[in-house]
Every structure is written in structure tokens, then in C-alpha cells.
C-alpha positions in Angstrom: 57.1 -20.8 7.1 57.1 -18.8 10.5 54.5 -16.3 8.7 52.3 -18.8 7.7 51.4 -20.2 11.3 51.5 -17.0 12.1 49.1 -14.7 9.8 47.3 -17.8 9.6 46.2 -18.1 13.2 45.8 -13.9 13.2 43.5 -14.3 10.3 41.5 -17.2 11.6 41.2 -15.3 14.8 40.3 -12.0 13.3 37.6 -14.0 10.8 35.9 -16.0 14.1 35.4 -12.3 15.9 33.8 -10.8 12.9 31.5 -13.9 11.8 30.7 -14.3 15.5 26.9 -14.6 15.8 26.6 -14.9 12.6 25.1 -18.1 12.3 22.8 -18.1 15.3 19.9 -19.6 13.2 17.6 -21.4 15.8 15.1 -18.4 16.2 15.0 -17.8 12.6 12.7 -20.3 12.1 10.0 -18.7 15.0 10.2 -15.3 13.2 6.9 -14.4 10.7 7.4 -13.5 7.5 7.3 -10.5 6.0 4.6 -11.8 3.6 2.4 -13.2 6.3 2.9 -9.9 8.1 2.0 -8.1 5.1 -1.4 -10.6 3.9 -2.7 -10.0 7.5 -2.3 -6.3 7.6 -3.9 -6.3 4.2 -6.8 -8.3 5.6 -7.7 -6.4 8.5 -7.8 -3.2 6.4 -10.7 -5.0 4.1 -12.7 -5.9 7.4 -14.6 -2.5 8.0 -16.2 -1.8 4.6 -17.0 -5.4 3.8 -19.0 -5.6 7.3 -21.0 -2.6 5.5 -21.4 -4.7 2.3 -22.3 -7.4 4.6 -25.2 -5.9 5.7 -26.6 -4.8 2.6 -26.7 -8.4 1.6 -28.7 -9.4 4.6 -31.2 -6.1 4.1 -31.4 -7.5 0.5 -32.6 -10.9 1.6 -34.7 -9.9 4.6 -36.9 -7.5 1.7 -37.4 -10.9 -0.8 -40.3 -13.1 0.1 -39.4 -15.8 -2.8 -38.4 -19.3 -1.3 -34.6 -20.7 -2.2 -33.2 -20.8 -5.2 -31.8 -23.8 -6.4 -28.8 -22.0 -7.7 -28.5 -21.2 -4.1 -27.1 -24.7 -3.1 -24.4 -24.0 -5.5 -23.2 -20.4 -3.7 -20.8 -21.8 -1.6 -19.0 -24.1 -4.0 -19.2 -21.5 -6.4 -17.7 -18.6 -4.7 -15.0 -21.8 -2.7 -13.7 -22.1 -6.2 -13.8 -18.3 -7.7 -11.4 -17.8 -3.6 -9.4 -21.1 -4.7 -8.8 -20.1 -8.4 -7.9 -16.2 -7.5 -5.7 -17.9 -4.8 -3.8 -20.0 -6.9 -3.5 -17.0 -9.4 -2.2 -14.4 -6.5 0.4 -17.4 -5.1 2.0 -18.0 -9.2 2.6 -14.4 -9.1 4.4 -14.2 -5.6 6.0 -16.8 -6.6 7.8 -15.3 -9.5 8.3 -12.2 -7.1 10.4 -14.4 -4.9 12.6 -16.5 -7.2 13.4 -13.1 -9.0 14.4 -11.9 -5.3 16.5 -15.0 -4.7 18.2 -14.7 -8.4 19.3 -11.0 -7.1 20.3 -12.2 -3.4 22.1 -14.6 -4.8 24.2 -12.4 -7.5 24.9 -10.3 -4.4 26.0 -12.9 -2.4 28.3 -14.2 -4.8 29.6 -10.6 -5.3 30.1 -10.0 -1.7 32.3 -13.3 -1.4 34.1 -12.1 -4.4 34.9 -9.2 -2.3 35.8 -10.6 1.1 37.9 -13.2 -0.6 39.6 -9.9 -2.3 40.0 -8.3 1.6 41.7 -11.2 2.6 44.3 -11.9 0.6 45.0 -8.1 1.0 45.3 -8.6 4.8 47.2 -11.3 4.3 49.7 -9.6 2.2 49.9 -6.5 4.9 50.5 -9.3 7.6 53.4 -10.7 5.3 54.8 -7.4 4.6 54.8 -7.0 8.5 56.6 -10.0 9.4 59.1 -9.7 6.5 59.4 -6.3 8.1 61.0 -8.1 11.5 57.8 -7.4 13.6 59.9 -3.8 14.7 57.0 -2.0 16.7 57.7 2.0 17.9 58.9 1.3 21.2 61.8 -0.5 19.7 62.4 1.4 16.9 62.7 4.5 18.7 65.4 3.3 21.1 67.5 1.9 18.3 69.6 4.7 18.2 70.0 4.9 14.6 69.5 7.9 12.4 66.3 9.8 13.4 65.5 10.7 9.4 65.2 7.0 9.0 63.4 6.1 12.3 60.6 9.2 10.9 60.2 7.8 7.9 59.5 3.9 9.8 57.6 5.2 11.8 55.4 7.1 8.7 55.2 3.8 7.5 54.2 2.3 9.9 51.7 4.6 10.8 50.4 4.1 7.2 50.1 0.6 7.2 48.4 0.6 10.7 45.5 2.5 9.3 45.6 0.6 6.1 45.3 -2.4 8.0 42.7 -1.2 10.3 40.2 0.4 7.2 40.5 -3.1 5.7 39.4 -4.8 8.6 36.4 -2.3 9.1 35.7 -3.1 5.6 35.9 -6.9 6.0 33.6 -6.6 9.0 30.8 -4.6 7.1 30.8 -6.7 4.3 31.0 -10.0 6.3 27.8 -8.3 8.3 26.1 -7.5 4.7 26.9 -11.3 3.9 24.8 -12.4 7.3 22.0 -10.0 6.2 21.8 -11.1 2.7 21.7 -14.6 4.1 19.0 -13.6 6.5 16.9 -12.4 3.4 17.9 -15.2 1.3 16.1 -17.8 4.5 13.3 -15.0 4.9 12.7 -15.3 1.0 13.1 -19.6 1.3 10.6 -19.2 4.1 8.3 -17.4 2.1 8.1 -20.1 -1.5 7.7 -22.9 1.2 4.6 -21.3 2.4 3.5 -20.7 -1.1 4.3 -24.2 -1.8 2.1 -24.9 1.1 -0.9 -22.6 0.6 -0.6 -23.9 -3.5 -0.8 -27.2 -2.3 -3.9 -27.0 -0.2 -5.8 -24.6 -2.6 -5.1 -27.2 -5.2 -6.4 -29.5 -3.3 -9.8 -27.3 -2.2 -10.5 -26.6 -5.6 -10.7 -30.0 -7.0 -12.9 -31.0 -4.2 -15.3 -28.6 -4.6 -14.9 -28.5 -8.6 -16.4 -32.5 -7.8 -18.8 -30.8 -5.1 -20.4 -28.6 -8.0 -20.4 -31.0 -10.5 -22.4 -33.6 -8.4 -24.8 -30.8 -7.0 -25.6 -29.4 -11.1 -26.0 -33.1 -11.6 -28.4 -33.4 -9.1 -30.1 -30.1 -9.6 -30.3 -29.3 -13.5 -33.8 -30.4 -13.8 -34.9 -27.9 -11.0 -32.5 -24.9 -12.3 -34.0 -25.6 -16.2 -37.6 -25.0 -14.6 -36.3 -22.2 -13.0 -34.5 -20.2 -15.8 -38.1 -20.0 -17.5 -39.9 -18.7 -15.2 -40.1 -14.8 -15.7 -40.8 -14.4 -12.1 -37.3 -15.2 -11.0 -35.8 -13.5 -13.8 -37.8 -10.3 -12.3 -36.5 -11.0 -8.9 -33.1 -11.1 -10.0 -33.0 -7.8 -11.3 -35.2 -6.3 -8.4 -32.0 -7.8 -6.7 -29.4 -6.7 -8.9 -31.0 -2.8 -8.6 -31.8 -3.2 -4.9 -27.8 -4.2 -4.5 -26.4 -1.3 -6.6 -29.0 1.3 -5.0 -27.5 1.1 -1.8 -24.3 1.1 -3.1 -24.8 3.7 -4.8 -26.5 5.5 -1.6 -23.3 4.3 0.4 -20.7 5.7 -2.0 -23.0 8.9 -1.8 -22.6 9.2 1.5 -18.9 8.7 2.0 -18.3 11.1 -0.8 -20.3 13.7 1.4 -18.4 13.1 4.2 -15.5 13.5 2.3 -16.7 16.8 1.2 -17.7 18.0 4.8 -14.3 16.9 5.7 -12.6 19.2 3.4 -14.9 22.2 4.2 -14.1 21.8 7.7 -10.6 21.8 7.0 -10.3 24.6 4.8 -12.4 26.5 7.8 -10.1 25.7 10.1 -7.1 26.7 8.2 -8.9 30.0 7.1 -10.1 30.8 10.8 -6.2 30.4 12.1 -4.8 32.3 9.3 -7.3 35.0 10.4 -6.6 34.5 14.1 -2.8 34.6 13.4 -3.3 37.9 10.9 -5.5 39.7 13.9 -2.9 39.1 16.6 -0.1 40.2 14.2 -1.9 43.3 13.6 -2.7 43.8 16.8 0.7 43.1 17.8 1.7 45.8 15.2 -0.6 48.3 16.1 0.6 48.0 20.0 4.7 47.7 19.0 3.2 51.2 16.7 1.6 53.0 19.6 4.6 52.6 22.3 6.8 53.9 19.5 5.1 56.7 18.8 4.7 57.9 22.6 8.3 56.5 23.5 8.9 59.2 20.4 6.8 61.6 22.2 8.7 61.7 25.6 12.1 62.0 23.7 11.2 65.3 22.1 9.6 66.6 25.7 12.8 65.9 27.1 14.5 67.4 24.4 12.0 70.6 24.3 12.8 70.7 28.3 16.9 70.5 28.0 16.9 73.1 25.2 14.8 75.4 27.9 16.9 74.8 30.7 20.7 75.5 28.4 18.9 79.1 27.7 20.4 81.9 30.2 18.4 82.6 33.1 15.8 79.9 32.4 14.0 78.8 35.1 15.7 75.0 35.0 12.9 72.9 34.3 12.8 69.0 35.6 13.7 66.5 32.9 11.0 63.8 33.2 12.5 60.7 33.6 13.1 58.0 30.6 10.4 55.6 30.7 12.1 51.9 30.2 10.5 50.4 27.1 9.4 46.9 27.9 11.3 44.7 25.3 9.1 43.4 22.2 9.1 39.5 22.6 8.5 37.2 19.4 5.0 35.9 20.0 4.6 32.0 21.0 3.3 29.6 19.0 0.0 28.7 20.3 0.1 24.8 22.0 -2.2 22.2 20.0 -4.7 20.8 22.7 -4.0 16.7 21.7 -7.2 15.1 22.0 -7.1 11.9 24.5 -5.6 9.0 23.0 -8.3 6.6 21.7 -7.6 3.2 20.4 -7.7 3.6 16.4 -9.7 1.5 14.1 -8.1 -0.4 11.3 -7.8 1.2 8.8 -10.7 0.9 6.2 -11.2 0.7 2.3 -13.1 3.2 1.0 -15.5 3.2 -2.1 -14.5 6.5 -3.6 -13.9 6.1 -7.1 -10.1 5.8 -7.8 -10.8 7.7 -10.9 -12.2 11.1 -11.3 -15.5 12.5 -12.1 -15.7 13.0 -16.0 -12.8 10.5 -16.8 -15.8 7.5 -17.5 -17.9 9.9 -19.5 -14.5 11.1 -21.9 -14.4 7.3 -22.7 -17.4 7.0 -24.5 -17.2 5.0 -27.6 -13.9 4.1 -26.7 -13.9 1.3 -24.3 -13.1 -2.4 -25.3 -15.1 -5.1 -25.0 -14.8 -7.1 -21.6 -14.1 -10.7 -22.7 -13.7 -11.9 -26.3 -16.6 -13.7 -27.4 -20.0 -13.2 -29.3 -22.8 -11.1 -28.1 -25.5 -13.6 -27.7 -28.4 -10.9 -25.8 -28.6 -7.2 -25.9 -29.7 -4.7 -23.8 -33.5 -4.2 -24.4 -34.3 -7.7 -26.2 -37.2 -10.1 -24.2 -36.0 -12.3 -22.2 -38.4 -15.4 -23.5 -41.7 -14.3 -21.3 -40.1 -12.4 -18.5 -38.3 -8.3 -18.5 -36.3 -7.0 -21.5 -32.4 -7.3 -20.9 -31.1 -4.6 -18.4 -27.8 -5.4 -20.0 -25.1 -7.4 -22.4 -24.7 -11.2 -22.5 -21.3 -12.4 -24.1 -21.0 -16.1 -24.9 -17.5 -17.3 -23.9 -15.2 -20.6 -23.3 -15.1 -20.6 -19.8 -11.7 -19.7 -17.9 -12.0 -16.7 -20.4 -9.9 -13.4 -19.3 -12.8 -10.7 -18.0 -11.5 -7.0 -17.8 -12.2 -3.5 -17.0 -13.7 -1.4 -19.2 -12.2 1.6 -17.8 -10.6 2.5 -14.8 -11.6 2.4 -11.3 -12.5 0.8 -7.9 -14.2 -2.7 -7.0 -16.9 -1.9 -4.3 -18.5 -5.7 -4.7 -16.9 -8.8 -5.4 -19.1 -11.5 -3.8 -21.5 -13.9 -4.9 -25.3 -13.2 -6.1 -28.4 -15.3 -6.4 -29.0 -15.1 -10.2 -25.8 -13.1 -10.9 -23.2 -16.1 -9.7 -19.7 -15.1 -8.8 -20.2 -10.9 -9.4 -18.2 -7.6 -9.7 -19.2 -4.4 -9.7 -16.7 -0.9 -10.6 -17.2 2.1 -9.1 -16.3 5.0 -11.8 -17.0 8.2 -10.4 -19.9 10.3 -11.4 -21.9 7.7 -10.0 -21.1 5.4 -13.1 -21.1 1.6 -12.7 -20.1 -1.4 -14.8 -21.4 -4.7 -13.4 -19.7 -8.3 -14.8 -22.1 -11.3 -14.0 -21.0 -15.2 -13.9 -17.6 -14.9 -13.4 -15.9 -18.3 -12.5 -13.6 -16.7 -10.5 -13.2 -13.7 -9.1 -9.7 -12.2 -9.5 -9.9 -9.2 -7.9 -11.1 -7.9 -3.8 -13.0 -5.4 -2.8 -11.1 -2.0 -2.7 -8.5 -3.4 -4.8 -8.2 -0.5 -7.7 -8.0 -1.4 -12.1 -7.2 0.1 -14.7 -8.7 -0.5 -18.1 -8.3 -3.3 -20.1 -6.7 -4.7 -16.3 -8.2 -8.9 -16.0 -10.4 -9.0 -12.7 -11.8 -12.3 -13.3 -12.5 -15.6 -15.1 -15.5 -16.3 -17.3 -18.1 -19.0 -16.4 -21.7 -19.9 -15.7 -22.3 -19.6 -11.9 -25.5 -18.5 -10.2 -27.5 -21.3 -12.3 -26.8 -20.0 -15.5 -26.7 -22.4 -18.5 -24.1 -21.2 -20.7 -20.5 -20.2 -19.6 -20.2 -16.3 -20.4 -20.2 -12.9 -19.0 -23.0 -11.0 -18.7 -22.4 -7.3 -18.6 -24.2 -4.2 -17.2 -23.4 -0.5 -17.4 -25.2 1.6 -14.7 -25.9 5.7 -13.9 -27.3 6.8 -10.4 -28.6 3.3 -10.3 -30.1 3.0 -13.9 -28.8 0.4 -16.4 -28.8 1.6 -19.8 -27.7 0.6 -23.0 -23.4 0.0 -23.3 -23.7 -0.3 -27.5 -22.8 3.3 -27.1 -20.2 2.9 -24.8 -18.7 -0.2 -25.2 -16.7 -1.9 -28.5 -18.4 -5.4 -28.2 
């Protein structure tokens, strides 16, 4: 058919000007991902406040005199595999985030096909219609001669199924446009699993090495770290360690929250102090706008007084003073903010304030579940063999066991410890802290905020410690005391 050659060549042609570009896919492949994009940013805003916590660590060791621990050797592998482990952890979950994003790009793919494959049997049946028509374009039709009522009504029509035509291919084009973004999102979202495949591969691969690094090294070293763990000298060290750690963290959350303070009383000083500026000009303004009134009022009635004198007969004619021109009352400009000179800005930094609210810790009280599931195997307050009483809770669990919060708040330390292994500490607020010892993996960063009850790590038995546990300390202005209270082990 002549139509089919036709609106077949017109469709192609219309298609290959709307897809055009579309597939121009070489320098797809050089672009970054919106993930990597995101993990560095995320990075770089942890750098600031853990080069603070990074020099409390080395204050810590300069004021210790003891020689190495042997639990020392094991710090790296340790803390390798708590990174690996929380890794692995953080890549599973992105990678459920993804495959759910490429279910729903594909559902709206298939949707938008559905759509354009609609459009264009539509345009194909206007282009039919058109040439069944006898191609008759205005020119023509007018110059027909033949009744004018009918040559209106054509040309209606025609009019009519020119803009029909022309919404539809408008249409086709935006939704051939949303079909080259969703594939776009769909290679962005591809690009993004592969590196998880990637990174899953090689953390896989880093934690089974140094999994066989620790083993050999507790191998090699249980003798010394048995000698070690009964001697109540080290045991004292540790905790002079532990408090010496949460002291000046304790000082350094102080301190921000002072700032913070300072910050808000100079604020609300400045706001107050241009509020009071802007009322004192205003009045001023007022009193000025008041005081040319009045005498502008003044002169009107002289005048007045004068021209009522003069009208009398056989007044001596008095000279009218002239009308003073009131200068016009302007709205008053806005003052102009003074910028300060552009400086280059630090990252942004991660802050210790407590995500939660002063009080909220202390309302909890008696109310707070345990933080791994297992059996209480030390209290606070028992002897530790010959060395210090407890300064908190040891919970005997299998190892791999879920740790979590006990209430709300903000991690301010998640590093490794001599004596403490793989350790977190939560900030509160009201100076409140919960410390969880001997993690096997860490599964939350510093800054990162939890909820209670949220998992932010992995039992285990790191920093030298013979059974595979959590040990558990609850801490006020820097003072452990006893979490019986507190806590429903």
C-alpha cells in the first residue's frame, strides 16, 4: 500500500530525530557514581573530629609507662576484621537498595514502552486518516472553488488534527527522553552492584586473610596473654585507660556543647541588638515625620490667621508667608550586610553532641534492654581475681552475637583499645555514657546516630580477652557506676 511506504518512512524518520543521541553511551562508563560520590563526601565529613579522637589516643599512650601488650600485636588484625565485617554488612544492605531500585526502573521502563508503543500506533492511524484523506493541504483546498461552508469545516479539521498530531509527537518525544533517562539510571544502578560485587569480593577476601592472621598470632601468643590476664597490674592499667579515654571525651563534648551555647547567646544578641536598632530608627523616624507635621500644621493656620486678616475691610494687607515644600517621606533602606571575605570552608565536621536530649537517658531508667542476649558472667563491683573490683557488666555470648543500644544516641568512639578490643562508646546527653567492650566487629562510625535497641556491633573476644562476650559499662561525668539499676540484663 502507498500509505504503508509512506507513514512508514515518516514514522521511522520522526523516531530516528527523537531517539537521536540517545544511545551515546561511550562516556557513561567515565562518569562516578552517585554512590562513590556519596561514600566520599561521607568520608571527608568524618575526617575533622576523628583527627581530634586521634589525638587523644596518642595523649593516652604518651601518659602510660607499661611496655606492649601482647594483645597489642593483635590490634590491627582485630580492628582489619571488625572494618571487613561492617563492610560486608553495609555492601548486603546497598545491595538490596539497588536491586529494589532496578525492580522499580524496570516496571517503569516497561510501562513507558507500553506507552510509546500506544503513541505510535496512534500516529500511525492520524497518518492513515491523512492519506486516506487525499493529502488535500490549505493552499489547495482553498482554491477549489467549492462551497466555502464545506472548505471551513476542512479546514477545522484539519486544523484539529494538526495539533492532535503535533501534541502526540511532543508526547512521544518526552516519553522517549524519560525512556533514555530511566536507562541512564538503570546503567548508573548496574554500575553501582558491579562495584559492590567488587568491594564484596575483596573484603571477603581481606577478612579471611586476616581471620588466618589472628588465628596464627593467638596461637603464637596465648601463653603470654594467659600470664597477662592475671596480673592485676594490667587489669588496673586498663581501666586507668578506659577512664583516661572517656575523661577527655567527656571534656571534649563539654567543650563543644559550650561553644554551642556561646553560639546561641551571640545570636540571640545579635538579633536582639538589630531589633533594637531597627525599633530606635523607626521611632526616630516617627518622631521626625511627627515634628514636620506638626509645624507644616503650624504654618497652615498662620497663613490662614493672615488671609482672614487681610479679607477684613480696611486691614492693613498682611504678606502671606510663603508655603514651605515638605520634603517627601522616603521608606527607609534596608541596611547592606558587610559579607565577610570569602575564605576557603572546612569540610564539614561530625560533631559529639548528643543526638538525644538532656533527661531523655535518665527517664529510661529501669527500662532499657539488655545489650546482647547471653548470661551475666561478672558484675559491677565483684574482684576481679587479685586486681580492682568490676567498673562494669560482663555478658558471656556466642560470638557474632547482635550488640545494641541501650538507649538512644551518638557514637563519639568506635576504634580499637588495648584491654577493651574492638570498642564503642554512646554519648547520651547529660553527660551520660554507655561503653560496649570486645566487640568483633564494629558495625557502626563515629558520628553515626542509634536508636535503642538499634545493632551497632558484633560480639567477640578481641583486646586479649579469653571468652567471646560483651563487656558493658555505664558512665556519669566520667564515673562508671552500677547498670543493675538501669539496665534489664
Amino acid at each position: 500500500m502507498p500509505f504503508t511506504k509512506y507513514g512508514g518512512a515518516l514514522l521511522s524518520t520522526l523516531l530516528a530525530v527523537a531517539l537521536s543521541g540517545a544511545f551515546a553511551t561511550d562516556a557513561w562508563a567515565q562518569r562516578q557514581t552517585e554512590r562513590s560520590r556519596q561514600k566520599a563526601a561521607a568520608e571527608k565529613q568524618r575526617a575533622g573530629i576523628q583527627q581530634k579522637l586521634e589525638a587523644i589516643k596518642r595523649d593516652i599512650s604518651r601518659t602510660e609507662s607499661a611496655k606492649e601488650d601482647a594483645a597489642d600485636t593483635l590490634a590491627e588484625s582485630e580492628a582489619a576484621i571488625s572494618d571487613a565485617n561492617r563492610a560486608l554488612r553495609d555492601l548486603d544492605a546497598e545491595q538490596g537498595e539497588t536491586n529494589t531500585r532496578l525492580q522499580d526502573l524496570a516496571r517503569q521502563g516497561a510501562e513507558l514502552e507500553q506507552t510509546i508503543a500506544a503513541q505510535k500506533k496512534q500516529l500511525g492511524k492520524l497518518m492513515r486518516e491523512h492519506y486516506v484523506a487525499g493529502n488535500e493541504d490549505r493552499i489547495k483546498l482553498l482554491l477549489s472553488g467549492d462551497n466555502p461552508n464545506r472548505i471551513s469545516r476542512d479546514l477545522q479539521l484539519m486544523a484539529y488534527v494538526s495539533q492532535a498530531q503535533a501534541r502526540l509527537l511532543e508526547s512521544l518525544r518526552g516519553n522517549l527522553a524519560q525512556v533514555e533517562a530511566n536507562r541512564d539510571k538503570v546503567e548508573n544502578a548496574q554500575q553501582e552492584l558491579e562495584e559492590i560485587a567488587q568491594e564484596q569480593r575483596d573484603q571477603k577476601a581481606l577478612l579471611e586473610k586476616e581471620k588466618a592472621r589472628r588465628a596464627a598470632l593467638l596461637n603464637s601468643l596465648s601463653s603470654q596473654l594467659a600470664d597477662q590476664r592475671k596480673q592485676a597490674s594490667r587489669l588496673e592499667q586498663d581501666e586507668e585507660r578506659m577512664s583516661g579515654l572517656v575523661d577527655r571525651l567527656t571534656r571534649l563534648i563539654r567543650e563543644q556543647a559550650e561553644a554551642e551555647r556561646k553560639r546561641q547567646i551571640a545570636l540571640a544578641a545579635a538579633k536582639a541588638k538589630a531589633a533594637a536598632e531597627a525599633k530606635a530608627r523607626a521611632e526616630a523616624r516617627a518622631r521626625a515625620l511627627a515634628q514636620a507635621r506638626a509645624k507644616a500644621a503650624a504654618e497652615r493656620a498662620e497663613r490662614e490667621r493672615i488671609a482672614r486678616q487681610n479679607a477684613k475691610p480696611g486691614a492693613k494687607q498682611e504678606p502671606l508667608p510663603a508655603p514651605r515644600e515638605e520634603e517627601p517621606v522616603i521608606a527607609e533602606q534596608p541596611r547592606p550586610v558587610e559579607k565577610p571575605v570569602a575564605e576557603t570552608a572546612p569540610p564539614p565536621e561530625v560533631t559529639l553532641a548528643p543526638a538525644a536530649p538532656n533527661g531523655a537517658f535518665v527517664a529510661m531508667k529501669g527500662r532499657m534492654g539488655a545489650p546482647v542476649s547471653g548470661s551475666v558472667v561478672a558484675r559491677f563491683g565483684g574482684r576481679r581475681g587479685d586486681g580492682p573490683t568490676w567498673k562494669g557488666t560482663f555478658i558471656k555470648a556466642a560470638e557474632g552475637s547482635e550488640v545494641r543500644a541501650v538507649a538512644a544516641g551518638r557514637i563519639v568512639h568506635a576504634d580499637w583499645m588495648r584491654g577493651f578490643g574492638n570498642l564503642i562508646i554512646i554519648d547520651h546527653g547529660g553527660e551520660y555514657l554507655s561503653i560496649y567492650g570486645n566487640n568483633q566487629t564494629l558495625l557502626k562510625r563515629l558520628g553515626d546516630t542509634v536508636r535503642a535497641g538499634e545493632t551497632i556491633a558484633s560480639a567477640g573476644n578481641t583486646g586479649g580477652n579469653e571468652e567471646s562476650g560483651l563487656y558493658f559499662e555505664l558512665r556519669h561525668r566520667g564515673k562508671a557506676f552500677d547498670p543493675a539499676g538501669w539496665v534489664r540484663f
